[in-house]
MIDOSE-1310 file (N, C-alpha, C; in nm, 2 decimals, decimal comma, always signed):
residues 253
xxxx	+2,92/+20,04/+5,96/+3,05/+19,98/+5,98/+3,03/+19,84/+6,02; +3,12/+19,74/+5,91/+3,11/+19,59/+6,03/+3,22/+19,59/+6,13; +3,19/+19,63/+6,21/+3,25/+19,64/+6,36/+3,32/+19,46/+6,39; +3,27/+19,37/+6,37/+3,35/+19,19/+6,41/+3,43/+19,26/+6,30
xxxx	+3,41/+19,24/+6,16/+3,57/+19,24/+6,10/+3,64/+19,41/+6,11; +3,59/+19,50/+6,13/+3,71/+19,59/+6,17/+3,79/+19,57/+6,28; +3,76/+19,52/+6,36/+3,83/+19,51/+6,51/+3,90/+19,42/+6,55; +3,82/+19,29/+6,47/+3,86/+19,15/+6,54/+3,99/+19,08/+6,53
xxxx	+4,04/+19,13/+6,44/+4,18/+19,13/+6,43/+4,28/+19,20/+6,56; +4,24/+19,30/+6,61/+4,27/+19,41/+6,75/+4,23/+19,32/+6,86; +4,12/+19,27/+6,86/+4,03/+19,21/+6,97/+4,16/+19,10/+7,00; +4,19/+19,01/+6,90/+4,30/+18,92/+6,91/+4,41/+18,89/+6,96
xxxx	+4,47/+19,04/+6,89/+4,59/+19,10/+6,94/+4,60/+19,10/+7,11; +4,50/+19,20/+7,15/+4,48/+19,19/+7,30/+4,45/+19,10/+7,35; +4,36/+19,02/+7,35/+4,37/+18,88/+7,42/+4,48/+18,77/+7,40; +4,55/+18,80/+7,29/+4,68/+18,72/+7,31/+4,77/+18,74/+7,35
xxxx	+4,82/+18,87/+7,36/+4,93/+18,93/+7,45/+4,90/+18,91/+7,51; +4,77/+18,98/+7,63/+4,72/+18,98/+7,76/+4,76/+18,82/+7,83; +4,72/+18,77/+7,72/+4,75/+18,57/+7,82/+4,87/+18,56/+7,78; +4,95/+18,58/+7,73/+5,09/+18,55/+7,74/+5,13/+18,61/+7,88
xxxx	+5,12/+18,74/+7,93/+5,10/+18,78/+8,05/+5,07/+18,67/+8,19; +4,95/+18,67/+8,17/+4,85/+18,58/+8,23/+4,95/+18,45/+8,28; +4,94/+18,35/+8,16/+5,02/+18,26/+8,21/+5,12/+18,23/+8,27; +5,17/+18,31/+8,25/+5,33/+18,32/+8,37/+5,30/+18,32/+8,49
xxxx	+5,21/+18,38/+8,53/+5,18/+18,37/+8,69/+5,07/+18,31/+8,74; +4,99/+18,17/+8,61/+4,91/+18,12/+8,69/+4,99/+18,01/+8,72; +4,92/+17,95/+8,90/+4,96/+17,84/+8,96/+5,11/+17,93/+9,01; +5,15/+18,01/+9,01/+5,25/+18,05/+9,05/+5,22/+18,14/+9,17
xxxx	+5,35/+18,12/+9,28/+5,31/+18,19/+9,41/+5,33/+18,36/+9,39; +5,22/+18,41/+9,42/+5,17/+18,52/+9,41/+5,15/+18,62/+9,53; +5,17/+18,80/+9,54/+5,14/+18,86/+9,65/+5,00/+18,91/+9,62; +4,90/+18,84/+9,68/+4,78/+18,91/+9,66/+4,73/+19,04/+9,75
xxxx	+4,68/+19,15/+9,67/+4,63/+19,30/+9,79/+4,47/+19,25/+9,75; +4,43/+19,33/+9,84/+4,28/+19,35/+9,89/+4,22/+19,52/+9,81; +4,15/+19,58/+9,72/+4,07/+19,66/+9,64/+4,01/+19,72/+9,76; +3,98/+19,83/+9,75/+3,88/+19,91/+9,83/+3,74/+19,84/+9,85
xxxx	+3,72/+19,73/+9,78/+3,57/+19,66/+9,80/+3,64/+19,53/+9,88; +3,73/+19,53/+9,91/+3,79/+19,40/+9,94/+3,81/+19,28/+9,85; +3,84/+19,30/+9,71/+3,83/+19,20/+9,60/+3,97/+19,19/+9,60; +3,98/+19,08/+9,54/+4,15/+19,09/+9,54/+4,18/+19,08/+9,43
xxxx	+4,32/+19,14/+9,42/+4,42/+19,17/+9,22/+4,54/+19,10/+9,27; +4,60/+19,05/+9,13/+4,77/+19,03/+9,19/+4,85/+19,10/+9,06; +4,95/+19,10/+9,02/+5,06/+19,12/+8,94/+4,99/+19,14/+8,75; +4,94/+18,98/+8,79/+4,90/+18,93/+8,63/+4,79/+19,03/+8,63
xxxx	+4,68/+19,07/+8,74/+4,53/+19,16/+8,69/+4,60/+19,30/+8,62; +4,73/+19,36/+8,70/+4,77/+19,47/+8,65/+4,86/+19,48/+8,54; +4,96/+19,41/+8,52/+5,03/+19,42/+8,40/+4,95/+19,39/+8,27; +4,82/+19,30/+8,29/+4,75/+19,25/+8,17/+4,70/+19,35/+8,13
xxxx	+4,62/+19,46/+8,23/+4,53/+19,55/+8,18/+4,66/+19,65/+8,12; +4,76/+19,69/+8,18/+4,85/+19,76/+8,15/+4,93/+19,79/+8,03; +4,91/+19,64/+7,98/+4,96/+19,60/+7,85/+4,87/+19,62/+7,73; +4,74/+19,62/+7,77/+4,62/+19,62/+7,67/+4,64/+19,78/+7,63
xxxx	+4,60/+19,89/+7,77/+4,57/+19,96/+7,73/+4,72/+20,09/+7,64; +4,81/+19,98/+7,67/+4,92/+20,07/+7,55/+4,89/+20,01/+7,42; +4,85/+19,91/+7,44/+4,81/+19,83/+7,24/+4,75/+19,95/+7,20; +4,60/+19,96/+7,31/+4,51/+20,04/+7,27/+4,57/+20,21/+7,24
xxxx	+4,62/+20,26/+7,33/+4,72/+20,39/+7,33/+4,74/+20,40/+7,19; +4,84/+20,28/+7,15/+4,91/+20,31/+7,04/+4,85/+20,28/+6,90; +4,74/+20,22/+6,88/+4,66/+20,19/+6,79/+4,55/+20,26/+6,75; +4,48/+20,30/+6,83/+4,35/+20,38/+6,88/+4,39/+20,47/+6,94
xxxx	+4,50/+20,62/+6,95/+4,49/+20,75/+7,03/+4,36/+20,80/+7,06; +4,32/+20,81/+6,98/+4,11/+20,88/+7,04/+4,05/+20,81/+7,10; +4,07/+20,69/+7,09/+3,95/+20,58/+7,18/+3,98/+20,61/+7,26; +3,87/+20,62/+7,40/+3,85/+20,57/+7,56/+3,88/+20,41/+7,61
xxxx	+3,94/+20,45/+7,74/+3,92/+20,35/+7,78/+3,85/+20,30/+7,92; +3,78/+20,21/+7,95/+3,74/+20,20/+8,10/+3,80/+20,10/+8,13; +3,84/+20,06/+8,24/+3,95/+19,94/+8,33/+3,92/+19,89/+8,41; +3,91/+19,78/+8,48/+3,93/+19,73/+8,63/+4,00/+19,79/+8,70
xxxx	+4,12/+19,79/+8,64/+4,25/+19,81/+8,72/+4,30/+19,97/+8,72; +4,24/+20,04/+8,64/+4,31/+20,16/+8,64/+4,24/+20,24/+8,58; +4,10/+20,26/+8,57/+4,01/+20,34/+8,59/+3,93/+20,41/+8,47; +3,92/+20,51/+8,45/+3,86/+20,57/+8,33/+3,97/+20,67/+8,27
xxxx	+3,95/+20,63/+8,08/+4,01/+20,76/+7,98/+3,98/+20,76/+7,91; +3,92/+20,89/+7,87/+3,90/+20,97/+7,79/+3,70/+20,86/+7,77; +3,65/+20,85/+7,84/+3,53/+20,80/+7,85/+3,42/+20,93/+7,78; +3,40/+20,97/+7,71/+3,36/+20,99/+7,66/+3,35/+21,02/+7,53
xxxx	+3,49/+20,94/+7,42/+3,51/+20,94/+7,34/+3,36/+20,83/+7,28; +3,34/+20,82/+7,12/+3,28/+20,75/+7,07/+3,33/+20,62/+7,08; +3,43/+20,58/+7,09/+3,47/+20,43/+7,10/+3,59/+20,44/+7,20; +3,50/+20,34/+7,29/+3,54/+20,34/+7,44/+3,58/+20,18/+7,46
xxxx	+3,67/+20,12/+7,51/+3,71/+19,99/+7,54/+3,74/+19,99/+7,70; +3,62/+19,86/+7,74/+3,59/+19,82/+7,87/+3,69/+19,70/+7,87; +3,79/+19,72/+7,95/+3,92/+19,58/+8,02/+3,86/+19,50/+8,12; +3,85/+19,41/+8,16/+3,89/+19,30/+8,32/+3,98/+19,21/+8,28
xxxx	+4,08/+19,26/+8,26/+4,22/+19,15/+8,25/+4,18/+19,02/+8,31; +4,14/+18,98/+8,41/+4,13/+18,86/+8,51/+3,96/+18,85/+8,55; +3,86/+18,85/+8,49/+3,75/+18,81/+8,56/+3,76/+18,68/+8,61; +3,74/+18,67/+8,74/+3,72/+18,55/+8,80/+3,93/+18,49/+8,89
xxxx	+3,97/+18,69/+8,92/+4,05/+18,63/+9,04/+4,08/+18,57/+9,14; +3,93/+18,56/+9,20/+3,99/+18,47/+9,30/+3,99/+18,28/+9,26; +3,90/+18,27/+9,09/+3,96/+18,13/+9,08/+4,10/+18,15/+8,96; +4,17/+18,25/+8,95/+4,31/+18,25/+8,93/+4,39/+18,23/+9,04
xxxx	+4,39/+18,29/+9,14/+4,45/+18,25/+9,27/+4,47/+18,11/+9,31; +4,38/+18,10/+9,29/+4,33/+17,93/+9,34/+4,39/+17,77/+9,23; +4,45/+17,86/+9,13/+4,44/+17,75/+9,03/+4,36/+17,68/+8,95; +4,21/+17,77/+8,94/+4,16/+17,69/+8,85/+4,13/+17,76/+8,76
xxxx	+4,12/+17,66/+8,64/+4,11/+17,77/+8,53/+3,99/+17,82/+8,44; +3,88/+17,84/+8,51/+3,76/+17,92/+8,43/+3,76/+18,03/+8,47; +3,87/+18,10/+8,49/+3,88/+18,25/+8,49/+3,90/+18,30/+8,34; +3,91/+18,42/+8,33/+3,92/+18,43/+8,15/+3,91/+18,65/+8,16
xxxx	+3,99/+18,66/+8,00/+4,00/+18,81/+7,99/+3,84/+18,87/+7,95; +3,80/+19,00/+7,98/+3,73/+19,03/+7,92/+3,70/+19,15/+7,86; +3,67/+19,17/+7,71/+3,71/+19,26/+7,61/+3,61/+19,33/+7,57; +3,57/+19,45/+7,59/+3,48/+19,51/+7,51/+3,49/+19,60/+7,41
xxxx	+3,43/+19,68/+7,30/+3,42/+19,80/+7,24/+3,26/+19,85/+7,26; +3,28/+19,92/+7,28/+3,12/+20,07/+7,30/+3,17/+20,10/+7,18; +3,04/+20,13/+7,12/+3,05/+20,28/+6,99/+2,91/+20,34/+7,01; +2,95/+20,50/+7,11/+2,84/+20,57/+7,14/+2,73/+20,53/+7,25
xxxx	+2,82/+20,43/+7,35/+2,79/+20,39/+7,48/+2,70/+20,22/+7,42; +2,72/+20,19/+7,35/+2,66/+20,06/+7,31/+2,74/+19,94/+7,27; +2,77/+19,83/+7,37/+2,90/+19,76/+7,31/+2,85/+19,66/+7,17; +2,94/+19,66/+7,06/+2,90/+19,64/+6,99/+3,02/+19,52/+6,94
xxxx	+3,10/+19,48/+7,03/+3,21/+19,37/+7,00/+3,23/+19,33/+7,21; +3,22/+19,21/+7,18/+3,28/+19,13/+7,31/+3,36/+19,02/+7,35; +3,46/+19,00/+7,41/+3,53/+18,90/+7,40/+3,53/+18,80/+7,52; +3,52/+18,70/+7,56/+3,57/+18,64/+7,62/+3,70/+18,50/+7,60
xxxx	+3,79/+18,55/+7,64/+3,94/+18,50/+7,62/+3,99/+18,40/+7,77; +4,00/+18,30/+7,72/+4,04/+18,18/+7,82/+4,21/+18,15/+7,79; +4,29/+18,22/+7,91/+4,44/+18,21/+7,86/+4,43/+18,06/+7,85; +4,44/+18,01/+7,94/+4,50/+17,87/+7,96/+4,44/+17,76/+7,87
xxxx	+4,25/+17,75/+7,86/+4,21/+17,68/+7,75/+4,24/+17,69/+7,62; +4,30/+17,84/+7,57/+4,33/+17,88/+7,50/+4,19/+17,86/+7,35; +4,08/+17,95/+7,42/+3,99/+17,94/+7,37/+3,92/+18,13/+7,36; +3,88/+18,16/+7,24/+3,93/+18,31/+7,23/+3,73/+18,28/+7,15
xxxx	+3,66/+18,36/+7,25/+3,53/+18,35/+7,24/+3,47/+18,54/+7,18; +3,42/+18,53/+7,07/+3,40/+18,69/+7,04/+3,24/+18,69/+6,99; +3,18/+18,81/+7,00/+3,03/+18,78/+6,93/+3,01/+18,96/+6,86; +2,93/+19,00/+6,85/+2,90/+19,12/+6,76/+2,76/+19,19/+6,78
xxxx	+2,69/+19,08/+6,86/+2,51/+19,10/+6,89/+2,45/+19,03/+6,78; +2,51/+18,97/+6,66/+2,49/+18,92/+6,54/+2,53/+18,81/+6,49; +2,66/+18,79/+6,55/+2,74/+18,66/+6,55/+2,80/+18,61/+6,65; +2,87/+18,50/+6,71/+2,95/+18,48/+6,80/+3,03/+18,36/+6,73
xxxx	+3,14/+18,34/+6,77/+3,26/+18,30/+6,71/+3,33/+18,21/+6,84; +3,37/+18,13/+6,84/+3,49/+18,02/+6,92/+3,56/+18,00/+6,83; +3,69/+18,01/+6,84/+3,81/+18,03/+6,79/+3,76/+18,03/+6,63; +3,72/+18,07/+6,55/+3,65/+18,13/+6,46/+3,52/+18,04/+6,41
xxxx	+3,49/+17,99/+6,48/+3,37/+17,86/+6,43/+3,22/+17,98/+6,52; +3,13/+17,96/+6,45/+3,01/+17,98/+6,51/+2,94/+17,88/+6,60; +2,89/+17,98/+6,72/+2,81/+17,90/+6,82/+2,72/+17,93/+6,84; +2,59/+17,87/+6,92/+2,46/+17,94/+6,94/+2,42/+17,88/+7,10
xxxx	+2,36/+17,93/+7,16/+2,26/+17,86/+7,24/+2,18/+17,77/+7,26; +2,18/+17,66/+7,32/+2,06/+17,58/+7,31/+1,94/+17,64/+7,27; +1,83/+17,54/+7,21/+1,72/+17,54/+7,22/+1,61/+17,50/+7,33; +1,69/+17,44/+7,47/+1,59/+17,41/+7,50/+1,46/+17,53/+7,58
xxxx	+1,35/+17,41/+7,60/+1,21/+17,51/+7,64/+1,20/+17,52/+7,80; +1,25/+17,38/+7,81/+1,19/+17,33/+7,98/+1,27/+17,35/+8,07; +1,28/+17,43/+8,19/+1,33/+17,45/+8,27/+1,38/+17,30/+8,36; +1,27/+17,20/+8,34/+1,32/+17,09/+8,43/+1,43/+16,99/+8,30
xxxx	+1,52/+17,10/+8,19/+1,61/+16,99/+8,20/+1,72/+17,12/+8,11; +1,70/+17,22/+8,18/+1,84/+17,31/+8,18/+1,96/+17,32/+8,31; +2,04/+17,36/+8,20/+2,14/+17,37/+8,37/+2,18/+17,53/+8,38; +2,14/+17,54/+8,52/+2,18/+17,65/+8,59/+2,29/+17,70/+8,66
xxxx	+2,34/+17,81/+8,65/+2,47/+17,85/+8,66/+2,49/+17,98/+8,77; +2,54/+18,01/+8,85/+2,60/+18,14/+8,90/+2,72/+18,14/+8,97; +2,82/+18,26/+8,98/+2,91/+18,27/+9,02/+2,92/+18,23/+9,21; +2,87/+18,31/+9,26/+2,87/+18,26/+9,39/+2,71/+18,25/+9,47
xxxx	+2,72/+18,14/+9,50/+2,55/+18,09/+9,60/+2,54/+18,21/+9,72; +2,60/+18,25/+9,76/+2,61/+18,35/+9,90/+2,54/+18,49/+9,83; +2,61/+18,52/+9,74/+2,55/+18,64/+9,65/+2,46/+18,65/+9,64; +2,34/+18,57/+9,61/+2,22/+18,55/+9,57/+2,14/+18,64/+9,66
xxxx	+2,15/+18,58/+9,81/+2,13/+18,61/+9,93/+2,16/+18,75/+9,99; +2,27/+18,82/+9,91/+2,34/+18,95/+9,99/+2,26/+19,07/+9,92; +2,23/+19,04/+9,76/+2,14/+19,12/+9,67/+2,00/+19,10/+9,64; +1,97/+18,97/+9,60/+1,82/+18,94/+9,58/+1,80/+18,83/+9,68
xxxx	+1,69/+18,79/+9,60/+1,57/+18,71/+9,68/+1,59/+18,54/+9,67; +1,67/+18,56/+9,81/+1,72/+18,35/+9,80/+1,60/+18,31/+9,78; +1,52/+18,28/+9,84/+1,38/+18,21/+9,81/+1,34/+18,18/+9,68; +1,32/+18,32/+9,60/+1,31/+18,29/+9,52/+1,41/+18,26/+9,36
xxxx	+1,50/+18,27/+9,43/+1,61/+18,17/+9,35/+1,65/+18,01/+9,37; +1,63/+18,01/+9,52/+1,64/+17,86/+9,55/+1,44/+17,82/+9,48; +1,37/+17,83/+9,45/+1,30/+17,79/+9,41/+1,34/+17,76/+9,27; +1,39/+17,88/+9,14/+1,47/+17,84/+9,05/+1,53/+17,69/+9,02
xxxx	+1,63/+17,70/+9,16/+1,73/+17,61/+9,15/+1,63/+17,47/+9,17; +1,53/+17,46/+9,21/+1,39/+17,36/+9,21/+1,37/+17,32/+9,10; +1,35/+17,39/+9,05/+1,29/+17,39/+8,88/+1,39/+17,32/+8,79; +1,53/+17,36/+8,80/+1,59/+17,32/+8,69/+1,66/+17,14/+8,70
xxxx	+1,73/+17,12/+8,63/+1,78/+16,99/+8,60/+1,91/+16,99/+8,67; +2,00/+17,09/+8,68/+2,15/+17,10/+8,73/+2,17/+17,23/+8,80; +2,22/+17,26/+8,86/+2,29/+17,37/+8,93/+2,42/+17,36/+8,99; +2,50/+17,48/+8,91/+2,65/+17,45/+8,93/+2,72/+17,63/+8,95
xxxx	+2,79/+17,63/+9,03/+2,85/+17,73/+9,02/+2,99/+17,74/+8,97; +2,98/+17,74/+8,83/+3,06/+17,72/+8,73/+3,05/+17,89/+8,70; +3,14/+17,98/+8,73/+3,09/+18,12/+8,72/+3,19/+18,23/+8,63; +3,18/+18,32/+8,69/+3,24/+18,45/+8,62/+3,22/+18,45/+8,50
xxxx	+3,33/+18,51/+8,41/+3,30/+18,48/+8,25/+3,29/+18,36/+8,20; +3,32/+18,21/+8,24/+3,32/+18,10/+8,22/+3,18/+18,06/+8,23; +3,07/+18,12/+8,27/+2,93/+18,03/+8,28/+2,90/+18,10/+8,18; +2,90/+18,23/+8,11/+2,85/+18,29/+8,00/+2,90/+18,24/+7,93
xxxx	+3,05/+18,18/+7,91/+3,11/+18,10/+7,79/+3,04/+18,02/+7,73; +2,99/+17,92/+7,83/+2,92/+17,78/+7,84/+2,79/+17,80/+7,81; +2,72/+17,95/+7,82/+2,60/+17,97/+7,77/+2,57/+17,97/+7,60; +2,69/+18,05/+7,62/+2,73/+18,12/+7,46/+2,75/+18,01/+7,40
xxxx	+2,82/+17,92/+7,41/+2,87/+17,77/+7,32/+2,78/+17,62/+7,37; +2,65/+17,66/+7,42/+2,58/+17,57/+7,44/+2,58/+17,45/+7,51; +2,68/+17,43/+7,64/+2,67/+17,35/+7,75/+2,60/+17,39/+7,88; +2,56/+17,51/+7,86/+2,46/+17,53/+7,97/+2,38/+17,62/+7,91
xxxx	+2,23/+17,67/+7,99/+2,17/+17,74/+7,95/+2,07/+17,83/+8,04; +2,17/+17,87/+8,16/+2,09/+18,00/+8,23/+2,22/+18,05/+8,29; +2,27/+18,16/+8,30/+2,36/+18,23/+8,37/+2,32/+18,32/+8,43; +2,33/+18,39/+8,57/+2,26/+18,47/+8,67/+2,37/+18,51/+8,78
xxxx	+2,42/+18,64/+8,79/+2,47/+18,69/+8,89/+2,41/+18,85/+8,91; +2,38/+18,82/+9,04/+2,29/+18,93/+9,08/+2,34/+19,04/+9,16; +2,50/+19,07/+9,06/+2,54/+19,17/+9,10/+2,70/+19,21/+9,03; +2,69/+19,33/+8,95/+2,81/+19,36/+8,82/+2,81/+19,47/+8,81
xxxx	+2,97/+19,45/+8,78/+3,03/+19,61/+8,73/+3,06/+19,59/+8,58; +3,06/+19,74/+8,55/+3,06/+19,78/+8,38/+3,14/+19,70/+8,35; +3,26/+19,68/+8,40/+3,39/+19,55/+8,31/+3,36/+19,46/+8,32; +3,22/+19,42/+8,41/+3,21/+19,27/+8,41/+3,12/+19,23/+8,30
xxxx	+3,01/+19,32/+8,25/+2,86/+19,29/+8,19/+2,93/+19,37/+8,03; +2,97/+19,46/+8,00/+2,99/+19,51/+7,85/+3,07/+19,38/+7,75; +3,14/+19,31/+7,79/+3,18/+19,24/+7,70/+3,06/+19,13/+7,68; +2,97/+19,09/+7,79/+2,92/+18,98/+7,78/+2,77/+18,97/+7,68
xxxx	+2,71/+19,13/+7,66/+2,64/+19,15/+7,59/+2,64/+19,12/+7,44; +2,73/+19,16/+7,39/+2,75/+19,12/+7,22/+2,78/+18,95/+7,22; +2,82/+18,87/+7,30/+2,86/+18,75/+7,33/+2,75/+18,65/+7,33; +2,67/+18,75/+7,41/+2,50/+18,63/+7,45/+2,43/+18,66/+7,31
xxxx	+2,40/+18,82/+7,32/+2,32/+18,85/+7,19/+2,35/+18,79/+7,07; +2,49/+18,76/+7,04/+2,54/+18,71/+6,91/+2,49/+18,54/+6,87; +2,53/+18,48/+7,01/+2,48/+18,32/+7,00/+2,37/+18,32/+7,02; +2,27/+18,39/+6,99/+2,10/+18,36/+6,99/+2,05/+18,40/+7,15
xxxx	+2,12/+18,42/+7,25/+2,03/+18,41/+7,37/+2,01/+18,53/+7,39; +1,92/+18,55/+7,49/+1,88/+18,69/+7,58/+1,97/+18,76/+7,70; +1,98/+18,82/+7,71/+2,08/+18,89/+7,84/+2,00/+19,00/+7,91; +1,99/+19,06/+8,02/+1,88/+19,15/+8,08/+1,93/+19,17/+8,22
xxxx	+1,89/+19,25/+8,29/+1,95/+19,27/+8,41/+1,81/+19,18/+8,47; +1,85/+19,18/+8,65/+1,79/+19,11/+8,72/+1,61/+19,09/+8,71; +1,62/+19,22/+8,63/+1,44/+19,24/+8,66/+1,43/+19,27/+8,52; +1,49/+19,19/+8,39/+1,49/+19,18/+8,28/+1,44/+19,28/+8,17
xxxx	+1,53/+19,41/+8,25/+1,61/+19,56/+8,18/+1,63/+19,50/+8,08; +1,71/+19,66/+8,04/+1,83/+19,65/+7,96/+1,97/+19,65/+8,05; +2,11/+19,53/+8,00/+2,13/+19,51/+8,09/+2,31/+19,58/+8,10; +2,26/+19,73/+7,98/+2,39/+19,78/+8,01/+2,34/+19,92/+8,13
xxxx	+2,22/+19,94/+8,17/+2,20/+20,04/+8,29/+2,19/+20,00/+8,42; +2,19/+19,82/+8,40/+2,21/+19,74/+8,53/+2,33/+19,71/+8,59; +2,31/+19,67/+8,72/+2,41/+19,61/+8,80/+2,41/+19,47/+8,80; +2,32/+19,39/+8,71/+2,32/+19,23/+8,76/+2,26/+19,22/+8,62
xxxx	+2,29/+19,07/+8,59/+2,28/+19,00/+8,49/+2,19/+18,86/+8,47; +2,13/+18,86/+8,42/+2,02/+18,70/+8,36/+2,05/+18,69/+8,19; +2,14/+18,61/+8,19/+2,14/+18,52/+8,04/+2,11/+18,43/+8,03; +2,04/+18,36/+7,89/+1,97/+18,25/+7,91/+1,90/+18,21/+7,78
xxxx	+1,89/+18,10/+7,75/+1,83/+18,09/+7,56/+1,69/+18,15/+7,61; +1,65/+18,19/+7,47/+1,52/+18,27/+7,46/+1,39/+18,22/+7,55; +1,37/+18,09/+7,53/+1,23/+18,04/+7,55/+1,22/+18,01/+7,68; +1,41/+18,00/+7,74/+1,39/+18,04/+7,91/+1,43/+18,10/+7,98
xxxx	+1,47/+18,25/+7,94/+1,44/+18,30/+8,01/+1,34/+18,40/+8,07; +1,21/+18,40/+7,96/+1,08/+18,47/+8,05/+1,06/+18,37/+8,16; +1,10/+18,26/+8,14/+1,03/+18,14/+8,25/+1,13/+18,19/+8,35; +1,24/+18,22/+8,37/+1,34/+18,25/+8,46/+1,31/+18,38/+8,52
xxxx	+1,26/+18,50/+8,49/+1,21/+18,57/+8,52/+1,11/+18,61/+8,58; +0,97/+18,53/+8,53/+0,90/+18,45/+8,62/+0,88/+18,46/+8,75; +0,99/+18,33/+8,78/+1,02/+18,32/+8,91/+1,07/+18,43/+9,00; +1,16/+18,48/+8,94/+1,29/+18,57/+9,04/+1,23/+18,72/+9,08
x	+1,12/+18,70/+8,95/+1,03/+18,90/+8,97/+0,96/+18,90/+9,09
């Protein structure tokens, strides 16, 4: 089955409703709650996921779904769809906009379609592990080799610290040319479409890592968990063009 053109039409659908959602309430005063991990959701995290998974309901009855916001169904169907309406709420809160949706398909626990959807940029990012697509144009990954002139990316500097080994991350951050915490799904975007070229967060949930796999894999780079697994049995993520990230790994093992 070619899974990009069966779906990607669906994939669409959901990311463009979902931001029609979305936008209404960014920059808009909001009642934020606190998650059992202490993460925070507001309005737009739940109606977006809410909204997807009736598309899904009503288009796909047998598919599963898994959620952020509302949990597991029918997960053990062969085609299971992973939601995060909002990765990167707390910079929706905030008003800025490298927060973005994120879209998966599993077939037989292996995601084989991923999306990353930017309401506001209005930039609708998909790959396949074979291809990756921005608003239907193909992208790839840098080529570069040298660590002293890549730029480095993770969601939050504190994290590094709470899960692995600052030291040897801040040695990393030595090595390279730039370091920015340009994060959530927005640093994998920038991986995927070739303005940066290492993304590292050393610590994820299933809705955060299944869309991003077919995304990296499709624009040429590598993806792997911290200790450069496979990085759908992990909790944490290293994406990065080929040639750097054994050098990234390297370091961080």
């Amino acid at each position: 089955m070619n899974f990009l053109k069966e779906f990607q039409p669906f994939c669409k659908l959901l990311a463009d409703r979902s931001a029609e959602i979305i936008r209404k309430y960014f920059r808009y005063p909001l009642n934020i709650e606190n998650k059992a991990d202490l993460s925070p959701v507001t309005i737009a995290d739940k109606k977006a996921e809410e909204l997807m998974r009736n598309l899904i309901y009503k288009e796909f009855p047998d598919h599963g779904i898994i959620g952020e916001e509302f949990g597991n169904e029918k997960s053990g169907a062969d085609f299971v769809w992973v939601l995060d309406p909002i990765d990167g709420t707390k910079s929706f809160i905030c008003g800025a906009m490298s927060f973005g949706t994120l879209i998966a398909l599993l077939y037989k626990n292996e995601p084989v379609i991923g999306v990353i959807n930017h309401p506001i940029l209005n930039e609708f990012l998909i790959g396949d592990n074979n291809i990756c697509l921005l608003n239907g144009k193909k992208v790839r990954v840098t080529e570069k080799e040298n660590l002293s002139e890549a730029v480095l990316l993770t969601t939050d500097h504190l994290n590094i610290k709470k899960y692995q080994n600052a030291d040897k991350f801040n040695k990393l951050i030595e090595s390279v040319w730039l370091y920015r915490n340009w994060g959530d799904c927005y640093g994998y975007y920038l991986v995927a479409t070739g303005f940066a070229d290492i993304m590292i967060d050393p610590i994820m949930s299933v809705w955060d890592t299944m869309a991003l796999i077919p995304v990296i894999k499709g624009a040429g780079g590598i993806i792997t968990d911290y200790s450069g697994n496979d990085p759908i049995k992990g909790n944490s993520i290293i994406a990065a063009t080929p040639k750097l990230h054994p050098k990234v790994l390297d370091i961080l093992k």
